[in-house]
Structure formats: C-alpha cells, structure tokens
C-alpha positions in Angstrom: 107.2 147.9 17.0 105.8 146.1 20.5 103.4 143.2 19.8 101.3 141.8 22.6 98.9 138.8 22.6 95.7 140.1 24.5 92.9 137.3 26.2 90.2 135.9 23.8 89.9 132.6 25.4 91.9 130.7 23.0 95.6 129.3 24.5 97.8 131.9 21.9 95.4 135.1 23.0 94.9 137.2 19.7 97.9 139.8 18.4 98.0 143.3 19.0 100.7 146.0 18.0 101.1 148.5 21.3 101.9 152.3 20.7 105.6 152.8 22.4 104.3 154.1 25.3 102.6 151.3 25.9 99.0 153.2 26.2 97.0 151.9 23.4 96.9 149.3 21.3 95.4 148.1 17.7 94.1 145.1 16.9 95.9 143.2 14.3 94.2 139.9 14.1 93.8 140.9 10.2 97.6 140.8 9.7 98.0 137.5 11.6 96.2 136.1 14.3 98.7 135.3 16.8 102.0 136.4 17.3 103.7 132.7 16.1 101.5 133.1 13.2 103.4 136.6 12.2 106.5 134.8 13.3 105.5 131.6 10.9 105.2 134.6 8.3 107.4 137.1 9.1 108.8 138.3 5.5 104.6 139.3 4.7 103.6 140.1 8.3 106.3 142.8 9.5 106.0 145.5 6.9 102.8 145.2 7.1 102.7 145.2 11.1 105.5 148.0 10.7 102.9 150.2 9.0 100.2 149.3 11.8 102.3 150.3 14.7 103.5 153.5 12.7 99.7 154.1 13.0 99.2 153.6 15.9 102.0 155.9 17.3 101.1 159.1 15.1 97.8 158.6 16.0 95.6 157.6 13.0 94.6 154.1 13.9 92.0 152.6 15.8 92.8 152.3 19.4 91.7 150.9 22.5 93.5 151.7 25.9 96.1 148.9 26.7 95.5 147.0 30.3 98.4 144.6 31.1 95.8 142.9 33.0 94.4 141.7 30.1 98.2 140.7 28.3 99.3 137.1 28.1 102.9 136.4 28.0 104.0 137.4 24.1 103.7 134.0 23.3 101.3 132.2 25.8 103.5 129.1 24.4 106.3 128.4 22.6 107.3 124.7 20.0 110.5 125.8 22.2 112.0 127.5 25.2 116.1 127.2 25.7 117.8 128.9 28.8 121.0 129.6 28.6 123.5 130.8 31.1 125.1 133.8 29.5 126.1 135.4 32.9 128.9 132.7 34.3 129.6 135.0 37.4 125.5 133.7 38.4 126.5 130.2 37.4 129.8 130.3 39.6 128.1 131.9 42.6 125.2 129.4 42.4 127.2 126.2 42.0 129.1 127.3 45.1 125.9 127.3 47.1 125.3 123.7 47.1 129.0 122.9 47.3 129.4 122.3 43.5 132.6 123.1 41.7 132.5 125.0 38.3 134.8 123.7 35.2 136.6 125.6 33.1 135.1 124.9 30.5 131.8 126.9 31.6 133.8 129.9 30.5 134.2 128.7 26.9 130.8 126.6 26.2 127.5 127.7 27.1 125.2 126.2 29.4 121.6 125.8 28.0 118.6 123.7 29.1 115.1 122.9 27.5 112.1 123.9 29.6 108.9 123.1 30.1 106.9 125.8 26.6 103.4 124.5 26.7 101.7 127.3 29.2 103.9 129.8 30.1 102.3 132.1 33.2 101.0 135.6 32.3 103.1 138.8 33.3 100.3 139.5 36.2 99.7 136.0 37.1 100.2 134.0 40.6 103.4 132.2 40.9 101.6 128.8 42.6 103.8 127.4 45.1 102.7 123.7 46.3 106.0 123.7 49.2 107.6 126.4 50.9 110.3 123.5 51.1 110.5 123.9 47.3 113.0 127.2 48.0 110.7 130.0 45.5 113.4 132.4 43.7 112.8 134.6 40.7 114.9 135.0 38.3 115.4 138.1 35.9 116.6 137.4 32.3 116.3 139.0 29.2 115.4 136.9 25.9 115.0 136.7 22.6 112.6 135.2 19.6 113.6 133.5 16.8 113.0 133.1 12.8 113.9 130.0 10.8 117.1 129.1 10.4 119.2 125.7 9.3 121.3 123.6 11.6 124.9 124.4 12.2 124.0 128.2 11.6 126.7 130.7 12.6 126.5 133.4 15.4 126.8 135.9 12.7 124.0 134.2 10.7 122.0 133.4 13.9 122.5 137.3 14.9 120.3 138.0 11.6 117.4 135.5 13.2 116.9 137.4 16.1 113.4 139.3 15.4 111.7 140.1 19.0 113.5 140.7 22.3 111.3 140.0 25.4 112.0 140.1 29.3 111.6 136.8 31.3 111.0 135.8 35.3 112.0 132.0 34.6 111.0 131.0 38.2 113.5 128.4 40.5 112.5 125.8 43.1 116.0 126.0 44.5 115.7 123.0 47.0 114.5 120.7 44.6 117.9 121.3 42.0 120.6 119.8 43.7 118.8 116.1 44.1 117.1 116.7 40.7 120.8 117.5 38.7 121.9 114.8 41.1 120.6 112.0 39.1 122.4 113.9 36.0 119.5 114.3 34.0 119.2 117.8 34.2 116.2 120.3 35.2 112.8 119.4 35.2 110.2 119.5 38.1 112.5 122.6 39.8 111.6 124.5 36.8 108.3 125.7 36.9 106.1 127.9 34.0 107.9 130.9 33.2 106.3 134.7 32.8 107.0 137.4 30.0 106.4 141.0 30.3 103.1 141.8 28.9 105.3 143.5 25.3 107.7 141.9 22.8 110.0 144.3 21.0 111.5 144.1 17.3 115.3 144.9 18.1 115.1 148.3 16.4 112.7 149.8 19.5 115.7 149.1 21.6 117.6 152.1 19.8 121.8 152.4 21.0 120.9 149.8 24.1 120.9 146.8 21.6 123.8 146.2 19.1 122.3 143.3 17.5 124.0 140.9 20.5 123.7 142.5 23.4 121.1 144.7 25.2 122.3 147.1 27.1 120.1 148.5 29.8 119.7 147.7 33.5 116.7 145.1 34.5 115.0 146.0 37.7 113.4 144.1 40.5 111.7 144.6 43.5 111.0 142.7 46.0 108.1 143.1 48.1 108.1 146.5 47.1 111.9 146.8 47.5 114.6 147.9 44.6 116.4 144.5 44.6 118.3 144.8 41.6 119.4 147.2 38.6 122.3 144.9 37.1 123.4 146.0 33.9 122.6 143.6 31.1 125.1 144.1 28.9 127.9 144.0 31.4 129.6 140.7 32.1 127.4 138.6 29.6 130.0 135.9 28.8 127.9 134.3 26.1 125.5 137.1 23.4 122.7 136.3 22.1 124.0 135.0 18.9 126.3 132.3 20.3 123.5 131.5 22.6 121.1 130.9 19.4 124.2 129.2 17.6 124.8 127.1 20.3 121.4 125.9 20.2 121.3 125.3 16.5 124.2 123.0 16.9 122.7 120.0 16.0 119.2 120.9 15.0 117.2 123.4 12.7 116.1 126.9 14.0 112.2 127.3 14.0 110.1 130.4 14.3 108.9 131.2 17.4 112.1 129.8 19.5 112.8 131.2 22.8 116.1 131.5 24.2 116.8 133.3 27.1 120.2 135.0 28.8 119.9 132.8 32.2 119.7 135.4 35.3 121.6 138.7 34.9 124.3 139.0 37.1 127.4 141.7 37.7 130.3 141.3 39.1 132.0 144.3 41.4 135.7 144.6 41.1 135.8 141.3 40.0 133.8 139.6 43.2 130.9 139.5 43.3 128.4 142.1 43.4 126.6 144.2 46.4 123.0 144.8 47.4 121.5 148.0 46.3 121.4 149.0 49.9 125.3 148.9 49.5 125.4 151.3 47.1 125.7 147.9 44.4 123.6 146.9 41.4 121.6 144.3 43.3 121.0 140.9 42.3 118.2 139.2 39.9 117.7 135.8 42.3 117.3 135.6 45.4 119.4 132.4 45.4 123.0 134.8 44.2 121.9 137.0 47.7 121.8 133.9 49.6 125.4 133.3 48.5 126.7 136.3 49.2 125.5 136.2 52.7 127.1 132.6 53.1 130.6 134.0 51.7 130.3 136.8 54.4 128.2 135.5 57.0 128.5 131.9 57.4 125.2 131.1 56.5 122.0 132.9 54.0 119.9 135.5 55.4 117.5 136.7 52.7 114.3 133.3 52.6 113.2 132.5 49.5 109.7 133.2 48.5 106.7 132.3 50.1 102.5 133.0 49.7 102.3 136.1 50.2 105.3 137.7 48.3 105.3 139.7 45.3 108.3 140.4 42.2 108.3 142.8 40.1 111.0 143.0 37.4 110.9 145.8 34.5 113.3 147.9 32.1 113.2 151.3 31.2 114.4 153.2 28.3 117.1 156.0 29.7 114.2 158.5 29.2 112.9 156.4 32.5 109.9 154.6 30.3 109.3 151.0 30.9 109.7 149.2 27.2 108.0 145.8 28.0 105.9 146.7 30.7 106.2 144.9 33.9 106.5 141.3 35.2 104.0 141.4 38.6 103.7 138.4 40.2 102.7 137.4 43.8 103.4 134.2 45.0 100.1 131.8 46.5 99.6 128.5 48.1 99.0 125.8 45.2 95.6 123.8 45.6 94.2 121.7 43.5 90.6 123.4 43.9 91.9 126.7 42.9 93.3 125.4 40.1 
C-alpha cells in the first residue's frame, strides 16, 4: 500500500492510502489519524489500511483525485531521523574534495549522523537558501521507516522492522561542512530540513526490486530540467538497510516512526568512479560527487552548486516506467526573514 499525509493545517497533515498509480486517494483518518499514529499501531492499523488500499485500487472506495501539491513529506516530522552512508564510493569521493583522507575502517563500520526531524520540507516545497556561499547540493537517497524494536537488535531482527520505504533529498550546504566537522562535532547547521516524496511504500509494493535489504531500482534526478543521474540503488551499497537500522540500535531502543536513510546513492564504473549521463554513465545524486570528478580530471570543479533560481527533481519508477513515490520538486529561493 502507499500512504501519504495530505494538508489540514495541523504539523502531521492527516493520513491517506494512495491507489498505486498514484491518482486517487482515500481518506483514512478513521483507521489512524496520522501516519506515526498507524506506525505507533501498526499490528491493528495495517490489515486494516491493507483492506482500504485494496479498495481503493479495485475501485470500490471513496476517492478524491490525489494532487502532490497538496502532500506533505510522509511524516511531516519524525522523534528521529538517522543518515547513514551506505554508498562508501560517495563517502571516499567526497572526503577527497576537501583534502580529507578516508580510514579503512569506513569500509567495515557505518557512518550515521542524527539530523535535524522536527519540520521536514514538503516534496514541492522551496529549498530556502540564506548564502550562495553556503555551496546548495541535493542529495538523492532512499530510506526507510521503522517499527519498535529493543536495543542491540540484529540485522536479521532489524530487517523484520522495516515497514515503509520512502525516497529522500537530504539537502547539503557543502561550504559550511568542512569548518563545521572541523571542530569534530559533527553536522549540524550544514544540514538543512530534508524533503520526502509525496508517497511512502510498505516493502511489498516494491515487488522483485526490494529483497527485504536492498532496493533495487535506479533513482533519478534532474537538474534544471536535465537527466543528472539514474544510479542504481542496489549496486555498490556497502552497508543494507538492516545493518544500517542495526547499527543504529546499537546502544539504544528502536521506536516507531524512525527514519534512516541510505546517505546519497552513488556507482562506481569499472571500479573508479562513475560518469555523467552525457558520457553514456549513470550520473551522480550530488552535485558535490560531479564537482570531484571534474577536480580528478580537470584540475578544478566545473558544475556550481545551487542557487535561487534552480530546480531538482529526483523520482523512481517501477520497470513498467511508473513513478512509485511520486516526485521530489524543489526550486531553490533567496531566504528572507519576511517571506518566512
């Protein structure tokens, strides 16, 4: 089923269940109100959500037409948002652009950091930018949304908490990261709200493309109109979802409603790294891995980061050529305080 959290003027929007085209929707408000209520109650709310959407797709329910305009991100907000780094090759690529060496041990131990889950951005909402200086870059993941689950869970056990897969632009302000993981401290004003695709997914949507890990479809992005990148998410993911939701539950309790996310897809290409679409490769899903790649060739980046004015788009389709999630749509605009 697809579940969707539509505008009503409260902060968690009111659930919906979305037919799999993603043309209609029901309301189902009566089930749960939100979608972390059905999370907070998932053993009563999914059969019974289940049924709805089964509805919904033959035909028999009540429907409305389904505007994305009108879709918050899944969960508007989140008790918590982990990004990991599944995709090393982006991690290695990226460390080398601000002259930062990569340990081993990267390869072995996932990277993960908290961010900021008290108003994520809508799927068709401005990106606010305050600085060009700030250095703008999308960045196209794929994540998942929790269940319960005890601390010290295993990835086999945290595999089994896995109940909605979403897609993510977790937005960068590459030129304030290097001074800001200077201090050792970690992320926190270069990591501004994050947007979700207007649709979250229980696994079973996803078909053969998701073996309870991994997904396996490409994630597409365009840039100002232009195909940027198709890489293929289940291709070099060093780190699955599991041992990304294990890793997490280390040292603390799973709860409902937890977000973690892959960290920006990225493919290698013979085992370097990748080339741009116009090259015949599978693109990137930052600007920031381009940027490298121009360095490694060129002596310097060619590709700017965002400014007002640009726009991302990033999307999946099924290999019928339907979009599952809907899209991410964002244009970036000059932050003001009076326009806030």
């Amino acid at each position: 089923m697809k579940l969707a959290s539509l505008r009503n003027g409260q902060p968690d929007g009111r659930l919906v269940v979305v037919s799999r085209d993603l043309k209609r929707y029901a309301d189902a408000t009566d089930i749960a109100p939100t979608v972390q209520a059905a999370l907070d109650d998932w053993a009563r709310a999914e059969p019974a959500l289940k049924a709805l959407s089964d509805k919904v797709n033959d035909g028999s329910a009540d429907t409305r037409a389904f505007d994305t305009s009108e879709a918050l991100s899944p969960l508007p907000r989140s008790f918590q948002w982990a990004d990991g780094s599944a995709y090393v090759n982006h991690v290695e690529l990226v460390r080398k652009a601000r002259g930062a060496e990569m340990p081993e041990s990267f390869w072995t131990d996932p990277l993960m950091y908290q961010g900021g889950s008290d108003a994520f951005l809508a799927p068709t909402e401005d990106i606010p930018l305050g600085d060009d200086s700030w250095g703008c870059d999308f960045e196209g993941e794929v994540a998942v949304v929790t269940g319960n689950g005890p601390m010290g869970l295993s990835a086999d056990e945290a595999a089994k908490q896995i109940r909605l897969v979403m897609i993510v632009n977790d937005v960068s302000l590459r030129g304030l990261i290097p001074a800001e993981l200077a201090k050792g401290f970690g992320f926190f004003q270069s990591k501004p709200p994050t947007a979700f695709a207007p649709v979250a997914v229980t696994p079973d949507e996803l078909g053969e493309a998701w073996d309870g890990r991994k997904l396996h479809l490409p994630l597409v992005s365009h840039l100002n109109g232009e195909k940027f990148g198709e890489p293929e998410c289940g291709v070099d993911m060093t780190f699955d979802f599991a041992q990304l939701v294990a890793h997490l539950a280390k040292t603390r309790p799973l709860t409902a409603g937890t977000i973690v996310g892959s960290g920006t897809i990225s493919n290698k290409l013979d085992d370097g790294p990748g080339k741009p679409v116009s090259e015949g490769g599978k693109g990137y899903s930052c600007i920031a891995e381009i940027r490298m790649i121009e360095t490694i060739y060129d002596g310097q980046p060619n590709t700017p980061f965002m400014t007002p004015g640009d726009t991302i788009r990033i999307e999946m389709f099924d290999k019928a050529g339907d979009s599952i999630f809907g899209a991410i749509d964002q244009k970036v605009v000059r932050y003001s305080p009076s326009s806030a």
